[in-house]
N, C-alpha and C positions, 0 to 999 in steps of 0.2 A: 564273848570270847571264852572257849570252853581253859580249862584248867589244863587240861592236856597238850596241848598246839601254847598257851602261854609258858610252858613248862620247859618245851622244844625250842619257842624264842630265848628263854633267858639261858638254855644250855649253848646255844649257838654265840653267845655275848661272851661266857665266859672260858669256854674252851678253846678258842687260840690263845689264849694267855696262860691256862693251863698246860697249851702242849708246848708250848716254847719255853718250860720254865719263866714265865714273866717278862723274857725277854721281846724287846718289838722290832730289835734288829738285828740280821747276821754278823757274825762275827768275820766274816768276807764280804766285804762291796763287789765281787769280781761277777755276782751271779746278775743276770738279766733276765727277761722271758723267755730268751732264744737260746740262753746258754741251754748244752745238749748234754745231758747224765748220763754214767754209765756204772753199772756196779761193779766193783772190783774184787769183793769178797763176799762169799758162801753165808760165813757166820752171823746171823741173827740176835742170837741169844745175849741177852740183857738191851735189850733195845724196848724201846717205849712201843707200843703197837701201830702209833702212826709212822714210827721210821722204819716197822719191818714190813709196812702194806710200802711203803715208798718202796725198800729195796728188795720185793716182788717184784714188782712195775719194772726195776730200772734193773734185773736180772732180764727182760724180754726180749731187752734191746735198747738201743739208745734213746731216750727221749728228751724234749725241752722242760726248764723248768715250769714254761704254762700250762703245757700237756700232762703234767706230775701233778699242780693244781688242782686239774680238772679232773682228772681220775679220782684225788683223795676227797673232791670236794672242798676243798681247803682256802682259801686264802692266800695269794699268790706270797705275800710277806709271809705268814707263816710258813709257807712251803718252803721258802729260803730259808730261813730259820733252820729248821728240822736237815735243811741238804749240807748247808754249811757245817752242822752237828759232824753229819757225814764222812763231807769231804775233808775234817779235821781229825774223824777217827782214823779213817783210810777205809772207811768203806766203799765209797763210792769215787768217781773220777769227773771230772769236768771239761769241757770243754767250749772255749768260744767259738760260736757262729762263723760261719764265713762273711767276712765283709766285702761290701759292694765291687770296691774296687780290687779283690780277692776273685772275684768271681770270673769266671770264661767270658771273651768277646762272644755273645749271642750270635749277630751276625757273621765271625768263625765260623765256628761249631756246627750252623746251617748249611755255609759254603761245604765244609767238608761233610758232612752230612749227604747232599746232594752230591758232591764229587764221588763218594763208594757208590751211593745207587746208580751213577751213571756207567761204573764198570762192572755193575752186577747184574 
């Protein structure tokens, strides 16, 4: 194992716990994978550089917390981490998923679907 790639392992062990200040959990339980982020403010400045690539991202448009993850590379916990930071400065906005029973009758939406084409 060269020295270099062991060097990349031991930085990947100890930098989520660097980026979250130490901490291993949000300061809000409210966040999930599907909760859906939105930025709400411009200003950057004094922000750690993983929370201003986050609120690049979540200036583009709305995304999930898993899709925020996977963009930073991150670790779905530390991701929360760092959104919580966030959504307690007033940077960012939150929002829950729509739930199941939240959602439109499927077969609705078909009915009416097929009812405009049939007077178009």
């Amino acid at each position: 194992m060269s020295g270099e790639s062991a060097d990349r392992r031991l930085r990947g062990l100890v930098r989520p716990y660097v980026v979250t200040g130490g901490r291993a959990h949000a300061s809000r339980n409210t966040l999930d994978a599907v909760t859906v982020v939105i930025a709400t403010r411009e200003q950057v400045s004094g922000l750690s550089p993983e929370k201003k690539r986050l609120m690049e991202l979540c200036r583009g448009g709305a995304l999930s917390v898993a899709e925020i993850a996977a963009h930073l590379s991150l670790p779905i916990s530390v991701t929360k981490v760092l959104l919580s930071d966030l959504v307690d400065s007033g940077h960012i906005a939150t929002h829950a998923a729509v739930s199941h029973a939240a959602r439109p009758d499927m077969k609705l939406l078909k009915d009416v679907l097929d009812g405009l084409r049939a007077r178009l």
